[in-house]
C-alpha positions in Angstrom: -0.2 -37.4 3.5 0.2 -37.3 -0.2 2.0 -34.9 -2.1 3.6 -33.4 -5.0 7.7 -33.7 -5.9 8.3 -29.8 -6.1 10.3 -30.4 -9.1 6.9 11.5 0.0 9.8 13.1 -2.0 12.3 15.2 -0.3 13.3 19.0 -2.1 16.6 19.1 -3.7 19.4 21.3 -1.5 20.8 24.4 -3.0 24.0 23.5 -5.0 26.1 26.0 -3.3 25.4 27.5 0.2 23.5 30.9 0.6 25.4 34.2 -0.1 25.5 36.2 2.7 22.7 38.4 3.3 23.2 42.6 4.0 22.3 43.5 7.2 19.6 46.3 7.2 20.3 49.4 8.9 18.8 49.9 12.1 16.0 52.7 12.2 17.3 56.6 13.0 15.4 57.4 16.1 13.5 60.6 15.2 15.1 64.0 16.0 18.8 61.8 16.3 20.5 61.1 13.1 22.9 58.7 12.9 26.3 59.6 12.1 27.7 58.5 8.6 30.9 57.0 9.4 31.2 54.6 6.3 32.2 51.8 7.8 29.2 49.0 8.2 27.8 47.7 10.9 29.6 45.4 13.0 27.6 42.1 13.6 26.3 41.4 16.7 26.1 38.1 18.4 23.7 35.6 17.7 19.8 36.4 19.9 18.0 33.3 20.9 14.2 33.4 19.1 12.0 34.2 22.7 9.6 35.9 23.3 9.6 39.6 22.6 10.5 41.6 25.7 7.7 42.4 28.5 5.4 45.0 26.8 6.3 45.0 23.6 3.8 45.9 21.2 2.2 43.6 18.0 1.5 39.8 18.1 4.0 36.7 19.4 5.3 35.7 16.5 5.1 32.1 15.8 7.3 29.4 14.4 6.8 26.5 11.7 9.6 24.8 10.0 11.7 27.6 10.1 9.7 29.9 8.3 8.3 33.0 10.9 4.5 32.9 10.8 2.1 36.1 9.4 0.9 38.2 11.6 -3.1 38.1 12.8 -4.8 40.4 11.0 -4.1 43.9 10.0 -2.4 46.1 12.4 -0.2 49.0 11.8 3.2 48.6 10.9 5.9 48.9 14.3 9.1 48.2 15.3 8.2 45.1 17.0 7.3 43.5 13.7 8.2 41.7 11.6 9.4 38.8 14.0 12.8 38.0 13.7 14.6 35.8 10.9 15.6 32.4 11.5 19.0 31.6 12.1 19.3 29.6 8.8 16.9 29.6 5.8 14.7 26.7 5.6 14.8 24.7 2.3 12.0 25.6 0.5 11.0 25.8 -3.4 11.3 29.1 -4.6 7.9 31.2 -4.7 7.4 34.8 -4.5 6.1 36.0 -1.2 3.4 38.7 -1.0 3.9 42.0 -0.6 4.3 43.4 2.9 1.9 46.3 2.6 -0.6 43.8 1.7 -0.6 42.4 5.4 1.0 38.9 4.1 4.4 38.2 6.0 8.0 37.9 4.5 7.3 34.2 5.5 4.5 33.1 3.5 6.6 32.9 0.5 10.3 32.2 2.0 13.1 31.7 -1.1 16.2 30.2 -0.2 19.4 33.1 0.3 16.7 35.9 -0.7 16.8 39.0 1.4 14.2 39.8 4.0 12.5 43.5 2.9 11.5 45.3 6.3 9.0 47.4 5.7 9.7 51.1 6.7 8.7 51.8 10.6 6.3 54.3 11.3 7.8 57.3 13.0 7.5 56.6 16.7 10.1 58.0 20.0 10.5 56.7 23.3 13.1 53.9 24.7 10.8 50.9 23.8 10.8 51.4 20.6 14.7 51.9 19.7 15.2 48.7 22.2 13.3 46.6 19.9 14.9 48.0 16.9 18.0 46.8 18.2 16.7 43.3 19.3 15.4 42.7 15.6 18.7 44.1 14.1 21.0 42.0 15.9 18.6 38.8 15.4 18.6 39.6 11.6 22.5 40.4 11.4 23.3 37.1 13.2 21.1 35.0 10.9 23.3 36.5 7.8 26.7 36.1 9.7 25.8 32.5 10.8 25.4 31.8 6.7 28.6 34.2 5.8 30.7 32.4 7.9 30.0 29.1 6.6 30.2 30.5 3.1 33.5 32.2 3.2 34.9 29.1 5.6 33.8 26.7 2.9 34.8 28.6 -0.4 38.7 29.3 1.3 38.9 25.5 2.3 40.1 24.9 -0.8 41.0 21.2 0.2 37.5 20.2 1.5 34.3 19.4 -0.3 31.2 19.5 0.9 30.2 16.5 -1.5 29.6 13.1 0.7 30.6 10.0 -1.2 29.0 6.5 -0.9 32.4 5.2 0.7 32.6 8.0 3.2 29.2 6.7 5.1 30.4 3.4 5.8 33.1 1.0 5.2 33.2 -2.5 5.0 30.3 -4.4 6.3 31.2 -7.4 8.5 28.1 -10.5 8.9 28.7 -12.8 11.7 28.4 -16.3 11.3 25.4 -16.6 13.3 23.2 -14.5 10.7 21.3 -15.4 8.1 23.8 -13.6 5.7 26.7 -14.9 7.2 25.3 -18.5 6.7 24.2 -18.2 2.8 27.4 -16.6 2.5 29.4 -19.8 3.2 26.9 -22.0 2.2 25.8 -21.0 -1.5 29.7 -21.9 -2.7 28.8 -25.4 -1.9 25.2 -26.1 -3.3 24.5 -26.4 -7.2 22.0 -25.9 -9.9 21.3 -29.6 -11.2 20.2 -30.1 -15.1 18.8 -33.2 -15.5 17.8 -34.9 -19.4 16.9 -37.9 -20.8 18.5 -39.2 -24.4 15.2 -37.6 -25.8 15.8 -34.1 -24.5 12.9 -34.1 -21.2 13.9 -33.6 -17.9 14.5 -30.4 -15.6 16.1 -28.8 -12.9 17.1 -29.2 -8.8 19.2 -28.5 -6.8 22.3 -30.5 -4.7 25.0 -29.8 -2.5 28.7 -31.0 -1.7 28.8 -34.1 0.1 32.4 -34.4 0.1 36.0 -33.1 -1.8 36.1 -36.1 -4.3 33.2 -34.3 -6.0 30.3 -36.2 -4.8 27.0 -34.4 -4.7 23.6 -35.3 -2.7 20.6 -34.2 -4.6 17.2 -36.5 -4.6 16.5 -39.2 -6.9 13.6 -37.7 -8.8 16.0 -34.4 -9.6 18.2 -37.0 -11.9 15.8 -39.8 -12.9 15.8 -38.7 -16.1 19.5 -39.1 -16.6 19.9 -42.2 -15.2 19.9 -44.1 -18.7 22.0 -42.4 -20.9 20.6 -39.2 -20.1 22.6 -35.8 -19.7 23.7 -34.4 -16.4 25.3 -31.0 -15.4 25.9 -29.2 -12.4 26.5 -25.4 -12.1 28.3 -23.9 -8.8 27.0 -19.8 -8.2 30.1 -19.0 -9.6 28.6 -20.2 -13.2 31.9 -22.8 -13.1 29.4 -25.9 -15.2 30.4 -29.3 -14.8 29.7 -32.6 -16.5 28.5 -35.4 -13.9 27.1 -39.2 -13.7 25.2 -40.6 -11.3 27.0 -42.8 -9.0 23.5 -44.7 -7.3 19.8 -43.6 -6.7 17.7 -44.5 -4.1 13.9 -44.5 -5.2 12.2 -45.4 -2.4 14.2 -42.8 0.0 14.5 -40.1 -2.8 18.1 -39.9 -2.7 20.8 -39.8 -5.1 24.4 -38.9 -5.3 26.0 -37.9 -8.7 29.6 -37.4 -8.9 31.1 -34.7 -10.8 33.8 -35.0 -14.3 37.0 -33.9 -13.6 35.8 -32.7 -10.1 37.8 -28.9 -9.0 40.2 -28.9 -6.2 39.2 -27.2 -3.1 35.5 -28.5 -2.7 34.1 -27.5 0.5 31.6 -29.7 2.2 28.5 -28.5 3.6 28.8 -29.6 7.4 26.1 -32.1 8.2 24.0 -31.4 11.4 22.4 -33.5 13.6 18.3 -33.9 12.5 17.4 -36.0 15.7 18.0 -32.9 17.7 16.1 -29.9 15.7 13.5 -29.2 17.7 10.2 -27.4 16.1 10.2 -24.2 16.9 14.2 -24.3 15.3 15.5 -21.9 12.3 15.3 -23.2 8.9 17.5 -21.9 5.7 16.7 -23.7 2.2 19.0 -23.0 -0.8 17.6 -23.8 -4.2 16.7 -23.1 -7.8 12.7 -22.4 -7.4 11.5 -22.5 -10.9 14.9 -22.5 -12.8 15.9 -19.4 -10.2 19.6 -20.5 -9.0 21.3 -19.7 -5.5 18.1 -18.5 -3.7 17.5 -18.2 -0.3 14.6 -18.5 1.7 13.7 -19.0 5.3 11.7 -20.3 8.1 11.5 -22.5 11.1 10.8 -26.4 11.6 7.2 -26.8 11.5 7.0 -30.2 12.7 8.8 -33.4 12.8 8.2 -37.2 11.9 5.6 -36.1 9.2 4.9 -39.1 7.2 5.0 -38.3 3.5 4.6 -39.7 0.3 5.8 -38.4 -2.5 3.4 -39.4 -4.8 0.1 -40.6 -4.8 0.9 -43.3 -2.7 -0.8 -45.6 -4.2 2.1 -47.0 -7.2 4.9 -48.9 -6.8 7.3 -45.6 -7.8 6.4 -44.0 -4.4 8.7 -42.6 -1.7 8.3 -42.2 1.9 9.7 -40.4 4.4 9.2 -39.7 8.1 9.6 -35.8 7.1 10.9 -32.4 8.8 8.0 -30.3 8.0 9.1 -26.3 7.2 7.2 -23.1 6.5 10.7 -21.9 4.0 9.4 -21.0 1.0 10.2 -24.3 -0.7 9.2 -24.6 -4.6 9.9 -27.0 -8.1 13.7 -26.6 -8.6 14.3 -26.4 -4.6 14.3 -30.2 -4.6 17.5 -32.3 -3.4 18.6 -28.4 -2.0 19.8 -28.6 1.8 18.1 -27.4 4.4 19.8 -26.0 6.8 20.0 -24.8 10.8 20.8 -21.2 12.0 24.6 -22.5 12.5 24.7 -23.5 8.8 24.9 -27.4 9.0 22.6 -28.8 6.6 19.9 -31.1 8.5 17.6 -32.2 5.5 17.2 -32.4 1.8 14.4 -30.4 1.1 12.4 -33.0 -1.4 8.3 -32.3 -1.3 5.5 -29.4 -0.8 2.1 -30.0 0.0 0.0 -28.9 -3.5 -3.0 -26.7 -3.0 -5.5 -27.7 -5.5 -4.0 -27.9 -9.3 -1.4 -25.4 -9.3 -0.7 -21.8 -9.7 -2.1 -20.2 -13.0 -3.7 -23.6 -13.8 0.0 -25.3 -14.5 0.5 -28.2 -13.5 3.4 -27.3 -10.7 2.2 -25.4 -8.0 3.9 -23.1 -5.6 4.8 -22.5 -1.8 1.6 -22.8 0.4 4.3 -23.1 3.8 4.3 -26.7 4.0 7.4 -28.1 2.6 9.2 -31.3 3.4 12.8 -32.4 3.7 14.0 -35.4 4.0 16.2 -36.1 7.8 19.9 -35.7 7.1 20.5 -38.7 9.8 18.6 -40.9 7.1 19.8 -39.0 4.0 23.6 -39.5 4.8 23.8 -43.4 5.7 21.9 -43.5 2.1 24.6 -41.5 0.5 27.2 -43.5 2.0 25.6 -46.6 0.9 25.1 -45.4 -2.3 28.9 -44.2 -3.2 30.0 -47.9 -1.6 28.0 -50.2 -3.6 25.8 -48.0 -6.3 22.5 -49.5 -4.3 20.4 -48.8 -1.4 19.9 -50.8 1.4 15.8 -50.4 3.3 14.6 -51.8 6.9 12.1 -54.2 6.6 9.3 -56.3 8.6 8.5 -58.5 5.5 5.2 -57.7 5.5 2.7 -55.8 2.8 0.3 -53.0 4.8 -2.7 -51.6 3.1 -1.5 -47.7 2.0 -5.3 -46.4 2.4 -6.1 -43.9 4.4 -8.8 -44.0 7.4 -7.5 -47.4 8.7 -6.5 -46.5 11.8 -3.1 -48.1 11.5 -1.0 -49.9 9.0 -3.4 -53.0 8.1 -1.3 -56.3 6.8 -3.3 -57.3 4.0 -4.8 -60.5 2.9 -2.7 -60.5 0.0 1.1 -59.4 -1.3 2.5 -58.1 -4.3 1.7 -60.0 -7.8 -0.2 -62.3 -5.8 2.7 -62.9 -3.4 2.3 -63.7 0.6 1.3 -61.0 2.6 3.7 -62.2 5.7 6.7 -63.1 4.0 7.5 -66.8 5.1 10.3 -66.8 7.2 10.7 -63.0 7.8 10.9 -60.7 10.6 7.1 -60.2 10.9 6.2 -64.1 10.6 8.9 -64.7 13.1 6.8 -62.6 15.5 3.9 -64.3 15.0 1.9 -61.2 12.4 -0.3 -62.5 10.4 -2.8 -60.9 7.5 -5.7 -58.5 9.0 -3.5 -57.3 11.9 -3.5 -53.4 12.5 0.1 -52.0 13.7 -0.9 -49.3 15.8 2.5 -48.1 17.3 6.4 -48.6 16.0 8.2 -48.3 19.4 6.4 -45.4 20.6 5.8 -43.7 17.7 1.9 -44.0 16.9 1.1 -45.7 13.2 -2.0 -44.4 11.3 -1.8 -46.1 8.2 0.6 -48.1 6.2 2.8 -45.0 4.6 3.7 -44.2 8.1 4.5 -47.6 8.8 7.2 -47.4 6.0 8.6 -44.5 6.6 9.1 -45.1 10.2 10.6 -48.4 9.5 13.2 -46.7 6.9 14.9 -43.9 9.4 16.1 -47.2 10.9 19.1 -49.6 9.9 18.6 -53.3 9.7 19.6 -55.6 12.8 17.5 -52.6 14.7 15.6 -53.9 17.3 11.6 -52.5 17.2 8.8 -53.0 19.5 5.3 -53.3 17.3 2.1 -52.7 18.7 -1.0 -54.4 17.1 -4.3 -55.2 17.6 -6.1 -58.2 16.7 -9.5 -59.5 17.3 -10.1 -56.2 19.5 -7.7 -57.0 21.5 -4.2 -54.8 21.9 -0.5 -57.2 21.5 3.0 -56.0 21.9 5.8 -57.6 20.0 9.4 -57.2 19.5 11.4 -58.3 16.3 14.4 -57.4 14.5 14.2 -55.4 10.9 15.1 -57.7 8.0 16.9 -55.9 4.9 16.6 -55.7 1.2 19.0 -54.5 -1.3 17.6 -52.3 -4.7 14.5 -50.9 -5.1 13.3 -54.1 -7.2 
């Protein structure tokens, strides 16, 4: 596989609470004055909104956000109507209502802490009558004690406030370690913004992380290439702390490097490294990064797959890398490159290094974006790289000493007729001639890990060390040979 470096609104409430509503007084039953005794009437408890009693004349009244409903069509005025007042006003913008000898009901234009107008009953005697009189009076007289009380309790309270502040609703918010939260939250201290520039003034930006308190940093090569010969190189913590830095060895063919930083800070915490042999697909994924220049961002996902063989480039020059890749669906983007990748725990288990490009890019630029397939490279790999790197400045590959076709279609890694600059194809004396390969074989199978064409072949071959032991299956003449030989070495990228 070839790809591309990734280089409805809510009304406002009343601002003080309703002023206590009047009671009205209760109808004189014809032919029996009240008494005038000057005192007013005493509130009665609260009434429960039912039903009116058995035989009551008028409609049921009916109830809709807290606003009683009009009654049915026109009907003389009685003492069973209107229905009775809801306990507390609803919050409603402010509209007149129509009038009541127009047959429109108080509720059709409800105004919050206005008082209810009862239109005047129409003489009438008997028991009925006065009952419901009373039922209404004490439904209407509870609804304005209910908001007296909590006026008059709210304006004497002169130590409370009815204002709620932002830190009265919470308090400090705790994230575990196991969330996604809790693990950016310890991780982004430890990962950096990388600018990268050549002596003329090209270059760009990546990302890299802290390998260890000395002030080493693992980022991937093609993040610092262009500082490599007397370029300029900085790295920038989330904290915005910047920090001169050189780079200490650079492995092209694995796309690693590690840079160390100038006058490196005290208290430098490692990013834990996991174990990439174990992720399993299926597994959490967390990449840190600098997509397009955007430091300290976070994105997530799950693996996608593992041992995806991937090329960095073309695949066809000599300035290609490989890698037998963790595939991930994180949104992985230029500027994400040399970032970790990390598990749900937090320990970093690839440097994310490649995306799959979908046609020429976003916008017609050249870089284009996140289509869900990036590529990191295995932190198993990545940190016996490092280490070799920060011992002797160079890296050490795995080798068969043999040149493979890298074309596509072959249906394995072809040993071709001819090496590099004209050189052998089986190196004489190597691992490969040891084991009796010779040009025009097909490796089909690298222990048992099935080879489809030559990148494979060399990535597969570079997760191991040399001294390793691998079993190669090839095919020859039609016919299908097993071999075992052990992995040759070779220092540099030259």
């Amino acid at each position: 596989m070839s790809t591309e470096n990734e280089g409805a609104a809510v009304p406002p409430a009343p601002s003080a609470p309703p002023v206590p509503v009047d009671a009205p007084a209760a109808p004189e039953p014809q032919g029996h004055p009240a008494p005038d005794t000057g005192a007013p009437t005493t509130p009665l408890p609260p009434v429960p909104h039912s039903a009116p009693p058995a035989g009551a004349a008028g409609p049921e009244p009916t109830q809709a956000q807290g606003i009683p409903a009009a009654p049915q069509g026109p009907s003389a005025p009685d003492a069973s109507w209107p229905p009775p007042a809801p306990a507390a006003p609803a919050y409603a913008h402010a509209h007149p209502g129509p009038d009541p000898a127009s047959g429109g009901g108080a509720g059709s234009g409800t105004v919050w802490g206005a008082a209810y107008q009862q239109p005047a009953p129409a003489p009438k005697s008997g028991r009925r009558g006065g009952l419901m009189a009373a039922v209404l009076i004490a439904a209407l007289v509870a609804g304005g004690l209910g908001g007296g009380l909590g006026y008059t309790l709210a304006k004497d309270d002169t130590n409370s406030s009815t204002t709620v502040a932002a830190s009265d609703t919470g308090g400090d918010v705790k994230r575990d370690a196991g969330t996604i939260a809790g693990v950016a939250q310890k991780a982004l201290p430890s990962t950096v913004t990388i600018e990268a520039a050549s002596s003329s003034g090209e270059g760009g930006t990546g990302t890299g992380f802290v390998f260890d308190t000395e002030g080493h940093i693992v980022t991937n090569n093609h993040v610092v290439a262009e500082a490599v010969d007397g370029g300029k190189l900085t790295a920038t913590f989330p904290d915005g702390k910047k920090y001169d830095a050189e780079v200490v060895g650079n492995a092209q063919g694995y796309d690693v490097a590690v840079i160390k930083l100038k006058n490196a800070p005290s208290g430098l915490k490692p990013l834990t490294l996991g174990n990439s042999d174990k992720v399993a697909v299926g597994d959490s994924t967390i990449a840190i990064g600098a997509p397009f220049g955007l430091s300290n961002t976070v994105t997530t996902g799950i693996i996608s797959a593992k041992n995806r063989p991937v090329a960095s480039s073309d695949g066809t020059g000599s300035n290609a890398s490989y890698m037998s890749a963790l595939q991930t669906d994180a949104s992985i983007n230029p500027g994400n490159s040399g970032g970790p990748l990390l598990d749900a725990q937090g320990n970093v288990i690839g440097i994310n290094s490649a995306i799959q490009s979908a046609g020429s890019g976003l916008g017609g630029t050249s870089q284009s974006g996140s289509i869900g397939l990036g590529f990191a490279i295995p932190i198993n790999q990545a940190k016996v790289v490092a280490q070799q790197l920060i011992k002797t400045g160079k890296p050490v590959y795995a080798k068969i000493g043999a040149s493979v076709s890298l074309e596509e279609g072959t249906g394995g890694a072809k040993i071709t007729e001819q090496g590099a600059s004209g050189s052998d194809a089986v190196e004489p004396g190597g691992p490969a001639a040891d084991a009796g390969l010779k040009p025009g074989d097909v490796i089909t199978k690298l222990d048992d890990r099935v080879i489809d064409s030559g990148p494979t072949l060399i990535g597969e071959i570079w997760t191991h060390q040399p001294g390793d032991k691998v079993e190669i299956t090839y095919e020859r003449d039609g016919k299908t040979r097993t071999v075992e030989l052990t992995l040759g070495s070779r220092v540099g990228d030259s």
